[in-house]
DONU-819367 format. One record per atom (N, C-alpha, C, O): residue number from 1; residue in one letter; x, y, z. Coordinates in Angstrom, 2 decimals, padded with zeros to 5 digits. Atoms other than C-alpha are relative to their C-alpha. Example, Ala and Ser with C-alpha at 12.3 -4.5 7.8 and 13.67 -1.06 7.14 Angstrom:
2
+-----+------+---------+---------+---------+
: pos : code :      px :      py :      pz :
+-----+------+---------+---------+---------+
:   1 :    A :  000.89 : -001.19 :  000.00 :
:   1 :    A :  012.30 : -004.50 :  007.80 :
:   1 :    A :  000.90 :  001.20 :  000.00 :
:   1 :    A :  001.94 :  001.18 :  000.66 :
:   2 :    S : -000.82 : -001.19 : -000.06 :
:   2 :    S :  013.67 : -001.06 :  007.14 :
:   2 :    S : -000.77 :  001.09 :  000.73 :
:   2 :    S : -000.26 :  002.20 :  000.90 :
+-----+------+---------+---------+---------+
END
This chain:
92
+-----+------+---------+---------+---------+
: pos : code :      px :      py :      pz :
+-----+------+---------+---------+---------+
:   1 :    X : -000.85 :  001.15 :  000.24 :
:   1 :    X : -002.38 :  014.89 : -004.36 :
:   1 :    X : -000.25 : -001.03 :  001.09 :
:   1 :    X :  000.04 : -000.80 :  002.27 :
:   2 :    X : -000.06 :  000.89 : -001.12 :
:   2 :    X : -003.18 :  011.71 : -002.60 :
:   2 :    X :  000.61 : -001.46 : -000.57 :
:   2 :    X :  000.50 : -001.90 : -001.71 :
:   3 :    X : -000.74 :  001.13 :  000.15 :
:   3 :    X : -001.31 :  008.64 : -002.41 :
:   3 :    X : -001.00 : -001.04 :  000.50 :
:   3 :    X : -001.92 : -000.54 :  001.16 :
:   4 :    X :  001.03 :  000.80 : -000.50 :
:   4 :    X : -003.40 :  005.34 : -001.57 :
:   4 :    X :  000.66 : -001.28 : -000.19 :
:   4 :    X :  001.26 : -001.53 : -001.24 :
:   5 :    X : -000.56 :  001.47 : -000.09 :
:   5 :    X : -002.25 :  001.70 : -000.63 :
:   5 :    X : -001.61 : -000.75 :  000.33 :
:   5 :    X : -002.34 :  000.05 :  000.91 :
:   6 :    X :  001.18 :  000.45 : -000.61 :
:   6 :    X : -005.41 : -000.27 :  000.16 :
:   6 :    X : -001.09 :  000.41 : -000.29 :
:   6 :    X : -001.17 :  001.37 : -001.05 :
:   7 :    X :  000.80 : -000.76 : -000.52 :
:   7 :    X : -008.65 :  000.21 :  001.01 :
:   7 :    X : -000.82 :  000.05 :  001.12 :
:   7 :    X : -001.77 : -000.63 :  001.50 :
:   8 :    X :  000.26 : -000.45 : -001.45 :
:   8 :    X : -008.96 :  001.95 :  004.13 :
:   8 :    X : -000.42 :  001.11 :  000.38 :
:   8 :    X : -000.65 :  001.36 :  001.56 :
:   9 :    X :  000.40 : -001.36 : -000.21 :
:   9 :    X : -009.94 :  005.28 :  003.69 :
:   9 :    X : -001.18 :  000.35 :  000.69 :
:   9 :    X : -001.19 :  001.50 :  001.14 :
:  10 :    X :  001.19 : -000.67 : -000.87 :
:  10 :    X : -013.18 :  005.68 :  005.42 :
:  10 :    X :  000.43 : -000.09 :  001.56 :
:  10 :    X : -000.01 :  000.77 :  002.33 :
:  11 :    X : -000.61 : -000.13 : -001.12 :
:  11 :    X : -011.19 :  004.57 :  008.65 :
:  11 :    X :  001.11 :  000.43 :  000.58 :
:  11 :    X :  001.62 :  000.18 :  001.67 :
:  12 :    X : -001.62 : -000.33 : -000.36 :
:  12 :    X : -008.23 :  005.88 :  008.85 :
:  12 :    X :  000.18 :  001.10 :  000.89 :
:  12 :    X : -000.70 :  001.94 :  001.09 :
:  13 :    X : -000.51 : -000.99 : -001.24 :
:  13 :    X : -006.31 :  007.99 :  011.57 :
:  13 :    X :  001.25 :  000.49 : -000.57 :
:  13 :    X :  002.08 : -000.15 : -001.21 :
:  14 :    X : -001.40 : -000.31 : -000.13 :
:  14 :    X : -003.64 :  010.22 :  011.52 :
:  14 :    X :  000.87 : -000.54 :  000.62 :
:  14 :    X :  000.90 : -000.78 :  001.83 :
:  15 :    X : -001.58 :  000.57 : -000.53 :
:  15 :    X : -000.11 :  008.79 :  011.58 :
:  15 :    X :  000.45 :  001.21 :  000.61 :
:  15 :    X :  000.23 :  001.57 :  001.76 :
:  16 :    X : -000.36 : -001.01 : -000.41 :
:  16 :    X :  001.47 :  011.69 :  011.58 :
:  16 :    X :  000.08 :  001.30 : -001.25 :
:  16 :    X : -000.11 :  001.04 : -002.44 :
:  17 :    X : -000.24 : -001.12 :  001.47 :
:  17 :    X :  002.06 :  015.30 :  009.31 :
:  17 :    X :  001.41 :  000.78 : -000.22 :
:  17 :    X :  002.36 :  000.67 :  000.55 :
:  18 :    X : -001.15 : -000.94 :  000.01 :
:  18 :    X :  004.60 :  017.54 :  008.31 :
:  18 :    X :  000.31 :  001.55 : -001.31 :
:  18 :    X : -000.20 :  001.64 : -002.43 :
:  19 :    X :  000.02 : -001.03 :  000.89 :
:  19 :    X :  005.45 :  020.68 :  006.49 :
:  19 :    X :  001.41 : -000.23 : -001.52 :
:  19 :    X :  001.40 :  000.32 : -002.62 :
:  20 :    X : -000.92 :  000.53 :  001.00 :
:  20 :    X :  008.52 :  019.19 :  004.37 :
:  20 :    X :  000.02 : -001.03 : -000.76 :
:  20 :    X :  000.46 : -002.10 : -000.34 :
:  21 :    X : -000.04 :  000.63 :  000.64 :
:  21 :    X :  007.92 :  017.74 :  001.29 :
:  21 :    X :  001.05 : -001.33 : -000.40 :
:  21 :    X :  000.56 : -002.25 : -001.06 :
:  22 :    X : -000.47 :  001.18 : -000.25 :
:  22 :    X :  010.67 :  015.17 :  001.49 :
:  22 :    X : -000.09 : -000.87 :  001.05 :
:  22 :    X : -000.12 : -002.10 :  001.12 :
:  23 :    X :  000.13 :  001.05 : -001.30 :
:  23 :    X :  010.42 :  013.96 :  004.49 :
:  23 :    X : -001.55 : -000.67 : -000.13 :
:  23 :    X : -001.59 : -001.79 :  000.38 :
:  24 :    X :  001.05 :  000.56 :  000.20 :
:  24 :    X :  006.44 :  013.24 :  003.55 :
:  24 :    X :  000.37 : -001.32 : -000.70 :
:  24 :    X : -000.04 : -002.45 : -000.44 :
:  25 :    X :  000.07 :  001.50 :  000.93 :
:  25 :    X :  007.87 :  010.96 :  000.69 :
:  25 :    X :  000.85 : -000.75 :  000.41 :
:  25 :    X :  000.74 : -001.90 : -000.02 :
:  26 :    X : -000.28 :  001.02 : -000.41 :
:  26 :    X :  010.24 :  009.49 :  002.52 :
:  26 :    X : -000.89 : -001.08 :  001.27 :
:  26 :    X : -000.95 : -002.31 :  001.30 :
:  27 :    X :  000.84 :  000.85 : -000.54 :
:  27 :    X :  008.08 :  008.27 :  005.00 :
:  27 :    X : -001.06 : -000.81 : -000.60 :
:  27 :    X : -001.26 : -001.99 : -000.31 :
:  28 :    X :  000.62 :  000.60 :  001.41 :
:  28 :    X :  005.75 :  007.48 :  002.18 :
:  28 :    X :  000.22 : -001.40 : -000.37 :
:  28 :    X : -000.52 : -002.38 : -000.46 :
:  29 :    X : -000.55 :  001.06 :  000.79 :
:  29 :    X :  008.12 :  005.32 :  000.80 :
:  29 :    X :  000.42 : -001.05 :  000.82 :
:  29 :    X :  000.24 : -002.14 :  000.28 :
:  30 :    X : -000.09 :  000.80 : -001.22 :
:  30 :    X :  009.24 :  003.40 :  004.21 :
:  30 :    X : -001.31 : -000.64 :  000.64 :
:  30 :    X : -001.16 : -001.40 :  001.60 :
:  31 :    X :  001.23 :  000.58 :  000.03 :
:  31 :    X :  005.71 :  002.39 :  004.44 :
:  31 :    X : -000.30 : -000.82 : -000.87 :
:  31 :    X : -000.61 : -001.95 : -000.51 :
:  32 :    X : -000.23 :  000.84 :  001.02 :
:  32 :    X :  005.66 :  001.02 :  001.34 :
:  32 :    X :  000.67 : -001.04 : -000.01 :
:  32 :    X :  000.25 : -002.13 : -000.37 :
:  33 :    X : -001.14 :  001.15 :  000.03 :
:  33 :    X :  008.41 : -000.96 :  001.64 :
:  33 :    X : -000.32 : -000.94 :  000.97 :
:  33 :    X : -000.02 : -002.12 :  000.79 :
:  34 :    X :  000.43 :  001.09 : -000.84 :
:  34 :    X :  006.84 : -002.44 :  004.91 :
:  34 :    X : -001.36 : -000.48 : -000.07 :
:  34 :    X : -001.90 : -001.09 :  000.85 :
:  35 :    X :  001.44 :  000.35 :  000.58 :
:  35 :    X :  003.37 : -002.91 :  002.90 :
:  35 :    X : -000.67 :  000.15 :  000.88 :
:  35 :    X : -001.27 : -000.86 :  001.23 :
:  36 :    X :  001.25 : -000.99 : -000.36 :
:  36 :    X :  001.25 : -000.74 :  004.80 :
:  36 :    X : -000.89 :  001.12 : -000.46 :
:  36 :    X : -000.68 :  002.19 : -001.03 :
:  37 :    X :  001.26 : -000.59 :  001.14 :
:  37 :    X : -001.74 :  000.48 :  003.56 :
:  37 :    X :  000.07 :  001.60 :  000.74 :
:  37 :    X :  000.30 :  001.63 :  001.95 :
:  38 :    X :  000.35 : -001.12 : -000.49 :
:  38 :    X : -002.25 :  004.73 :  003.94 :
:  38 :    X : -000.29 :  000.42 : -001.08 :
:  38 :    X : -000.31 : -000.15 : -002.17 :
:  39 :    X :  000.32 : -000.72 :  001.10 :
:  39 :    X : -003.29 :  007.59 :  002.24 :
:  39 :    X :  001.20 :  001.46 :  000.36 :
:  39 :    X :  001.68 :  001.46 :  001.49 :
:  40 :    X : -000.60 : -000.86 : -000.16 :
:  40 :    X : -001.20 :  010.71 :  002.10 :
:  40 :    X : -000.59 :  001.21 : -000.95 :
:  40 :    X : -000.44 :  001.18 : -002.18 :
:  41 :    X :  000.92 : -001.12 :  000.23 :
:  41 :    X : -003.42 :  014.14 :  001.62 :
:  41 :    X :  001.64 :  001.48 :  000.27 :
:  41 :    X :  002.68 :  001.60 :  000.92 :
:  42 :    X : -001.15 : -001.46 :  000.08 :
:  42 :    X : -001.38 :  017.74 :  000.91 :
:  42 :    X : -000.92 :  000.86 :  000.25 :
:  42 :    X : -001.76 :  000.60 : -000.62 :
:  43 :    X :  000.81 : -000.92 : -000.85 :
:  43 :    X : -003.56 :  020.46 :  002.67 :
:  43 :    X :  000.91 :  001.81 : -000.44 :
:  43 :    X :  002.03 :  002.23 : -000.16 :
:  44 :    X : -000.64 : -001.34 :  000.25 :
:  44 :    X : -002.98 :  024.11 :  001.36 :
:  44 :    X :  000.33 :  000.44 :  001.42 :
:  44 :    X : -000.28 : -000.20 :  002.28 :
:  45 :    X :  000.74 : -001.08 : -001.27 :
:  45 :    X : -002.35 :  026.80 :  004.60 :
:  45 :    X : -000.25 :  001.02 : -000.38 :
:  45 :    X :  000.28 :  001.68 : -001.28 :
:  46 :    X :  000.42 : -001.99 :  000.09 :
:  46 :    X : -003.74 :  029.99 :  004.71 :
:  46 :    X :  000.68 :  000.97 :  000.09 :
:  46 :    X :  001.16 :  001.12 :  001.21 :
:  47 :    X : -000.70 : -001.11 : -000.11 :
:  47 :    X : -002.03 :  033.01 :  003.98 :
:  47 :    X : -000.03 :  000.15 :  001.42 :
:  47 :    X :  000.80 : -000.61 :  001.90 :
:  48 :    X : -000.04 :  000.05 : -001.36 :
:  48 :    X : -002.53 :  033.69 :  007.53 :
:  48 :    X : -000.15 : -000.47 :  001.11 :
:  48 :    X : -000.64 : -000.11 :  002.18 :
:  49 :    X : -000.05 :  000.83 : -001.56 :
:  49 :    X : -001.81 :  030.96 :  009.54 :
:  49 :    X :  001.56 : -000.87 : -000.45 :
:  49 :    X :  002.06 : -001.89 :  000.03 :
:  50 :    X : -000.92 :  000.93 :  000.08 :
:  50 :    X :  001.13 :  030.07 :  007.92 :
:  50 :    X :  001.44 :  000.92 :  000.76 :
:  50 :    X :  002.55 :  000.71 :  000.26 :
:  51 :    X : -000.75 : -000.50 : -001.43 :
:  51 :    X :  003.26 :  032.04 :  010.78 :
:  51 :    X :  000.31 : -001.48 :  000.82 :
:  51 :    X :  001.22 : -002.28 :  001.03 :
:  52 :    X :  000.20 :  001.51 : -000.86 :
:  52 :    X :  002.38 :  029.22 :  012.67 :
:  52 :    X :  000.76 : -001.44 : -000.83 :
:  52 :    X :  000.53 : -002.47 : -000.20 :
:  53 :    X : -000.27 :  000.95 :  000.42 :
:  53 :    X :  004.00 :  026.69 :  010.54 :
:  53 :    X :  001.07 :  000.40 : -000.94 :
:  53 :    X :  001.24 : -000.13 : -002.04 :
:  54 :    X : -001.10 : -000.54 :  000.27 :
:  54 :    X :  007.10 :  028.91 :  009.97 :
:  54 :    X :  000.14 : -000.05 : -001.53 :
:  54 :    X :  001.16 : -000.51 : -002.05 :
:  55 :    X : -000.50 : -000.91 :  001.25 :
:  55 :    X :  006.50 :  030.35 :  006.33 :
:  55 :    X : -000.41 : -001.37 : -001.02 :
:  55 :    X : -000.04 : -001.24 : -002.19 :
:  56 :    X :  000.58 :  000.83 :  000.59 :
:  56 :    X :  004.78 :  026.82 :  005.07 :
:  56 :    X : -001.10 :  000.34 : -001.17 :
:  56 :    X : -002.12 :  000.97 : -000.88 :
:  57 :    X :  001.79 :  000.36 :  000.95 :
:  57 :    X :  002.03 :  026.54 :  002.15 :
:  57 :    X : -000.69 : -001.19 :  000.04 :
:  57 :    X : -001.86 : -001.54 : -000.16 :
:  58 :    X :  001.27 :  001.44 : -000.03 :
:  58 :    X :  001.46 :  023.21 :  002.65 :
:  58 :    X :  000.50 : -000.90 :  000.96 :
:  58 :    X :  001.70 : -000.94 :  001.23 :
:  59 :    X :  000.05 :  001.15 : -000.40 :
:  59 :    X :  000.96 :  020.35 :  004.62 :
:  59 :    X : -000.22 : -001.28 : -000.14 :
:  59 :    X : -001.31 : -001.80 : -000.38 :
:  60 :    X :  000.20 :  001.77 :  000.32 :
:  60 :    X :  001.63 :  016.73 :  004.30 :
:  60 :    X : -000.46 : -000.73 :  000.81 :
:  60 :    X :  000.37 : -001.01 :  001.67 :
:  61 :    X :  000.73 :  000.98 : -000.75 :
:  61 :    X : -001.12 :  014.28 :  006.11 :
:  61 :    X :  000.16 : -001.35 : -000.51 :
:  61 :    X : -000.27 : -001.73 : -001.60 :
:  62 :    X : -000.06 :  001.68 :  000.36 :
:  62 :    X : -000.20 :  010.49 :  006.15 :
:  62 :    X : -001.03 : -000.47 :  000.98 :
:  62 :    X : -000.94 : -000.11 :  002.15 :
:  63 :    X :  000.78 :  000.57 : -000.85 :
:  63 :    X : -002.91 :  008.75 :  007.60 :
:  63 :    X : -000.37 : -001.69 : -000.37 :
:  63 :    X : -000.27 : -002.08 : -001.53 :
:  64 :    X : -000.08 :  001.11 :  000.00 :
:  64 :    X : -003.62 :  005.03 :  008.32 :
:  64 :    X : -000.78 : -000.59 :  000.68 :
:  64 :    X : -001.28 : -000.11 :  001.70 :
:  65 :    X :  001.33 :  000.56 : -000.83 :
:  65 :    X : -006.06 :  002.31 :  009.22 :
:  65 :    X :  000.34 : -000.30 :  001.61 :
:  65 :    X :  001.42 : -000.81 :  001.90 :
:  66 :    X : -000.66 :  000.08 : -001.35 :
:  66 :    X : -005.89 :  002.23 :  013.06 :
:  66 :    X :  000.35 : -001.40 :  000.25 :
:  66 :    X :  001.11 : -001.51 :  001.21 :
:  67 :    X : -000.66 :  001.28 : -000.54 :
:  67 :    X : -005.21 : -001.63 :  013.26 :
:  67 :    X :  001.51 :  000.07 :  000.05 :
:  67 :    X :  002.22 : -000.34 :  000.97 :
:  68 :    X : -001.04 :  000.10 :  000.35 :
:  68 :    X : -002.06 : -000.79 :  011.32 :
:  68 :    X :  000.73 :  001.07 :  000.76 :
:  68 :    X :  001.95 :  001.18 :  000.61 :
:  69 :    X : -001.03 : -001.51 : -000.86 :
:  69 :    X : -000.89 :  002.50 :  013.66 :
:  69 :    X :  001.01 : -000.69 :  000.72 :
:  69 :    X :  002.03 :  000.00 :  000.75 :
:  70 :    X : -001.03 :  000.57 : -000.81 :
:  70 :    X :  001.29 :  000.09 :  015.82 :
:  70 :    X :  000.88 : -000.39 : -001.02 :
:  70 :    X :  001.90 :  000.25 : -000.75 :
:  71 :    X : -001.26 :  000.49 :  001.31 :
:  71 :    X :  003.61 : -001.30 :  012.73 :
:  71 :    X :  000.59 :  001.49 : -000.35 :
:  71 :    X :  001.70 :  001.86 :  000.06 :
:  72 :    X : -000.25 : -000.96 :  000.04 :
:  72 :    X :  003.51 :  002.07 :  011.44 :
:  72 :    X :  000.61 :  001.06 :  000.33 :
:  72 :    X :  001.27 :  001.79 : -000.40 :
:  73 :    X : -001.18 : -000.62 : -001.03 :
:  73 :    X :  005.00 :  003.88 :  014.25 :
:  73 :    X :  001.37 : -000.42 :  000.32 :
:  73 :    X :  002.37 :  000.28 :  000.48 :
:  74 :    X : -001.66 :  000.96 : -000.11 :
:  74 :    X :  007.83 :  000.90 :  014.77 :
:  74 :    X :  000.66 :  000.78 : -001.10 :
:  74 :    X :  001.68 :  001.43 : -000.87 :
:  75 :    X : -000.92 : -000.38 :  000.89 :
:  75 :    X :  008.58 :  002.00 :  011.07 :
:  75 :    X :  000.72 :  001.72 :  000.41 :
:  75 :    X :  001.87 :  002.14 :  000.43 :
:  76 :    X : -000.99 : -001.77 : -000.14 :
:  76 :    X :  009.05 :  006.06 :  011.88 :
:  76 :    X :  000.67 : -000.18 :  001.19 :
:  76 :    X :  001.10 :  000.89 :  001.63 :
:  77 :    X : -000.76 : -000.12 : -001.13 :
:  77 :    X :  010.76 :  004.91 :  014.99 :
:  77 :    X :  001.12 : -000.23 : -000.67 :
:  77 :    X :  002.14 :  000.33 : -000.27 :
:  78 :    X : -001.57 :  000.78 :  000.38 :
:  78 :    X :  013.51 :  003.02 :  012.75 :
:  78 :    X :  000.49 :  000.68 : -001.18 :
:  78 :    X :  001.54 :  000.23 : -001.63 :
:  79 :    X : -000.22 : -000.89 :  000.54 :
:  79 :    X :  013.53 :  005.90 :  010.22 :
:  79 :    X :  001.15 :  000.75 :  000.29 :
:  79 :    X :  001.39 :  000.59 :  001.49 :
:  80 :    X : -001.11 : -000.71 : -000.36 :
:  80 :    X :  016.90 :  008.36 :  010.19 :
:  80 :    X : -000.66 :  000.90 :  000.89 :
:  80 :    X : -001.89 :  001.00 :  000.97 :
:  81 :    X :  000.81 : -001.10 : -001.08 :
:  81 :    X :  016.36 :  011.09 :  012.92 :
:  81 :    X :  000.30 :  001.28 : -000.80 :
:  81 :    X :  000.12 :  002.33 : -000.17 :
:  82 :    X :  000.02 : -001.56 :  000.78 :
:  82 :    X :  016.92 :  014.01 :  010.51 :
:  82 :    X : -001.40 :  000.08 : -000.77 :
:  82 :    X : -001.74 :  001.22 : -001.08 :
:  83 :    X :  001.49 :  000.54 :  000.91 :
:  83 :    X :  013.19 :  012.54 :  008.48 :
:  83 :    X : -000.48 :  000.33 :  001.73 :
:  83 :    X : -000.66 :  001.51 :  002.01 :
:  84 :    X :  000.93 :  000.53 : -001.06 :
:  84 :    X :  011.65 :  011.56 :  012.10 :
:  84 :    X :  000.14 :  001.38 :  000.83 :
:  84 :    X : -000.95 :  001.60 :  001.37 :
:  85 :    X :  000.76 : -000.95 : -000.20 :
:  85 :    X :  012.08 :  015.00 :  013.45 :
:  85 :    X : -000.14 :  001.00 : -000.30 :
:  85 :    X : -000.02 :  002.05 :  000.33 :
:  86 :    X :  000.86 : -001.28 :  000.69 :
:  86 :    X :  010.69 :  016.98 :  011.07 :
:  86 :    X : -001.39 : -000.80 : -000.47 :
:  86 :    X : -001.88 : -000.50 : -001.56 :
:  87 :    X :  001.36 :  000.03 : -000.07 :
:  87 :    X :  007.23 :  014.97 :  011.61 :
:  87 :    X : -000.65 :  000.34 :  001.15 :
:  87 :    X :  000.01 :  000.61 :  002.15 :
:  88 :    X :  000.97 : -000.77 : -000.80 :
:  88 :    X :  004.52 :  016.10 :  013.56 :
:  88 :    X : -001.03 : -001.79 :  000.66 :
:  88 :    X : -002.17 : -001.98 :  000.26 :
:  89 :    X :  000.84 :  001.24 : -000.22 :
:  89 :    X :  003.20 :  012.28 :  015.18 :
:  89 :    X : -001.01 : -000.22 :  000.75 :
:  89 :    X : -000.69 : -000.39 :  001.93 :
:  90 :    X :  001.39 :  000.19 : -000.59 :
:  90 :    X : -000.44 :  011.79 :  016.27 :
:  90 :    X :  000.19 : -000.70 :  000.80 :
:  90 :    X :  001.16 : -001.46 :  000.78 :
:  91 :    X : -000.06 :  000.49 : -001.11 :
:  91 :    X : -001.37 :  010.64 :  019.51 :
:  91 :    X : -001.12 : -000.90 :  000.05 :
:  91 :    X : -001.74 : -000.93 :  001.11 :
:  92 :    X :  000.87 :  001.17 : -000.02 :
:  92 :    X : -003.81 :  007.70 :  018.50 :
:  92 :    X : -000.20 : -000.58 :  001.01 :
:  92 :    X : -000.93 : -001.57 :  001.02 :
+-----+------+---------+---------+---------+
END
């Protein structure tokens, strides 16, 4: 499943990820709304590594063209804090 605004995909950086399917689409959708271009990738885990990511199957990757990582971040800063920390935010 990938989501796509733009096209930016050959450059893009991780925003940030997370293991909870709502919180992917709300951030999703708070991007949207501030018309920023990303893609958002769902990543199976492995039967045995999903210990590590407390009983997960999948992972949600939002990623974004690096000009736009500074807007991007303002938005998950101004996000509710019950969404903002249950992401995982790259250190671009």
């Amino acid at each position: 499943m990938t989501k796509k605004l733009g096209n930016y995909k050959d450059h893009d950086v991780e925003l940030c990820r997370t293991t909870n399917r709502r919180v992917g689409s709300e951030t999703a959708e708070a991007l949207l709304e501030e018309q920023i271009p990303f893609t958002k990738n769902c990543k199976k885990i492995p039967f045995f590594r999903r210990d590590a990511y407390e009983g997960a199957d999948k992972i949600w990757v939002i990623s974004i063209n690096p000009r736009r990582y500074g807007q991007a971040r303002r938005v998950i800063d101004n996000m509710d804090r019950t969404y903002r920390d249950r992401l995982v935010l790259s250190n671009y």
